[in-house]
N, C-alpha and C positions, 0 to 999 in steps of 0.2 A: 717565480715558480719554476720548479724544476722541468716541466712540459714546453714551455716555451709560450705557453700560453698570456702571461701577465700583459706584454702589449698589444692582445687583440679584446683583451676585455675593458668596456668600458663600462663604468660605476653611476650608477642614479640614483638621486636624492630622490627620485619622482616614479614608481613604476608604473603610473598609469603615461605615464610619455616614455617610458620605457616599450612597453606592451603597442601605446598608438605607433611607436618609431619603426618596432619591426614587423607590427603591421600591415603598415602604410609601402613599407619598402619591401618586405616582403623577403626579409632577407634577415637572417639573425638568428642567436638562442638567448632564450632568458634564463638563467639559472636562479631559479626562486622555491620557493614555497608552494608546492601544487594545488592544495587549497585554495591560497590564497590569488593564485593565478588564476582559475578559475572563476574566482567572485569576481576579480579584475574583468576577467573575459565576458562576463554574462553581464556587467554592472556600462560596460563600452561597448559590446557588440562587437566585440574582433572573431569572428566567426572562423575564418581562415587560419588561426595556430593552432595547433596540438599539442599537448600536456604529453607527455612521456615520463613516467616518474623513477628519479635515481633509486638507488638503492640503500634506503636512509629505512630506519625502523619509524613504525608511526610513531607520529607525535613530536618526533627529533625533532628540532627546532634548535639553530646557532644562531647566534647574537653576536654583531661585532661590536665592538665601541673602542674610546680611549678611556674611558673611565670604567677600571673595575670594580669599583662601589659598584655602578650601576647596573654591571654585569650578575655580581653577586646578588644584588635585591630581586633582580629580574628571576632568576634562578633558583630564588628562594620562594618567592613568588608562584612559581609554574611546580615548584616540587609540595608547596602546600593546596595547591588547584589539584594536584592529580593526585592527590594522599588522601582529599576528601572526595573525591569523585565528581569534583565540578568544574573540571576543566574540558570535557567529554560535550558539556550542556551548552558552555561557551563557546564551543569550536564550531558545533551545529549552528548554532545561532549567527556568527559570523560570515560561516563559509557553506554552509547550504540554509541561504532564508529560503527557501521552499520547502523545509522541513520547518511547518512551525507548529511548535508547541502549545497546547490546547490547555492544558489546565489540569486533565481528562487522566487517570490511570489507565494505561495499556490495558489492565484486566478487563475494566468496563468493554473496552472495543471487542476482546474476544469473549465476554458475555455476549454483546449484539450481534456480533457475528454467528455465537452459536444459538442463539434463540430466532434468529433470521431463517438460519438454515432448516431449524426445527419446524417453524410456522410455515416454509414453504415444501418440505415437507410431507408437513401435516396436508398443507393444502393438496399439494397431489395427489397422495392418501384418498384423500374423501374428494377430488375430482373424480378420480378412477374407478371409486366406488361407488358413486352416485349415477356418473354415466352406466353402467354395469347394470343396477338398480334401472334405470328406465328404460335398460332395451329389453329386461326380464318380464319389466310389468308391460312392459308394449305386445311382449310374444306371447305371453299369459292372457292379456286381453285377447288379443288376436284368437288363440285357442280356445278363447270362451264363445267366441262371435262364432267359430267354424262350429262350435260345440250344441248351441243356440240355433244355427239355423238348418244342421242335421237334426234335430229335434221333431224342428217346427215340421221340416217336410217328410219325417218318418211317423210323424202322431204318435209320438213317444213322450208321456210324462217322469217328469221326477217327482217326488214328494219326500220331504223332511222332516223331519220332528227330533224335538229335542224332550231326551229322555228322563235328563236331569229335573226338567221343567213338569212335564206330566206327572213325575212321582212326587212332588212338592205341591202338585195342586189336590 
């Protein structure tokens, strides 16, 4: 490499004893696949690296081998995954298993969400208005009691009648 880099990198067959070695030592870079470094990380518990991610467009992904049959199928492979839109589904499922897939159409969730938000809501709605309602009827009673015992102690009657009712008999 024209950096000068090629004798301080060293190659594994293994990144999970890649990831425990600079770990453990506490000393290193890994140049890998961020995803993939991650499920590593969460899947061993190396809590003490950090991901820093180069500047590769998502998705980029190189493959080395000696065989370019293999390269070519690989290639072929990943360009008929992202052509039908299911390489998006597989990547998820790989590299964040804490995003799992339910079964469930998105729309249903923000139906429930929005029928949640309505019913509570509503519920406030007619909390607000029900307390409202018994401090009305509380003050009205009240005004009947004060109404009721100015009465009793002035000998003051009331009397009603209903009009409707007299003319019908």
């Amino acid at each position: 490499m024209e950096s000068g880099w090629a004798k301080e990198i060293i190659p594994y067959d293994d990144m999970k004893e890649a990831i425990q070695n600079v770990s453990t030592e506490n000393n290193g870079i890994i140049l890998w696949n961020s995803m993939s470094l991650k499920w590593l990380m969460t899947k061993y518990h190396t809590d003490n690296l950090e991901i820093i991610p180069f500047d590769f467009p998502y998705g980029e992904y190189k493959f080395f081998a000696n065989d370019q049959h293999l390269l070519n199928q690989l290639d072929s492979v990943y360009s008929i995954l992202r052509s039908n839109d299911r390489l998006t589904a597989i990547q998820n499922k790989w590299f964040y298993p804490e995003r799992q897939e339910t079964g469930i159409p998105s729309w249903i969730w923000d139906m429930v969400k929005f029928f949640t938000i309505l019913a509570v809501g509503i519920l406030v709605y007619y909390t607000f208005f029900k307390i409202r309602e018994r401090k009305m009827t509380q003050k009205i009673k009240k005004e009947n009691e004060r109404l009721a015992l100015i009465m009793k102690t002035s000998n003051v009657m009331f009397c009603t009648y209903n009009v409707a009712h007299i003319l019908a008999a």
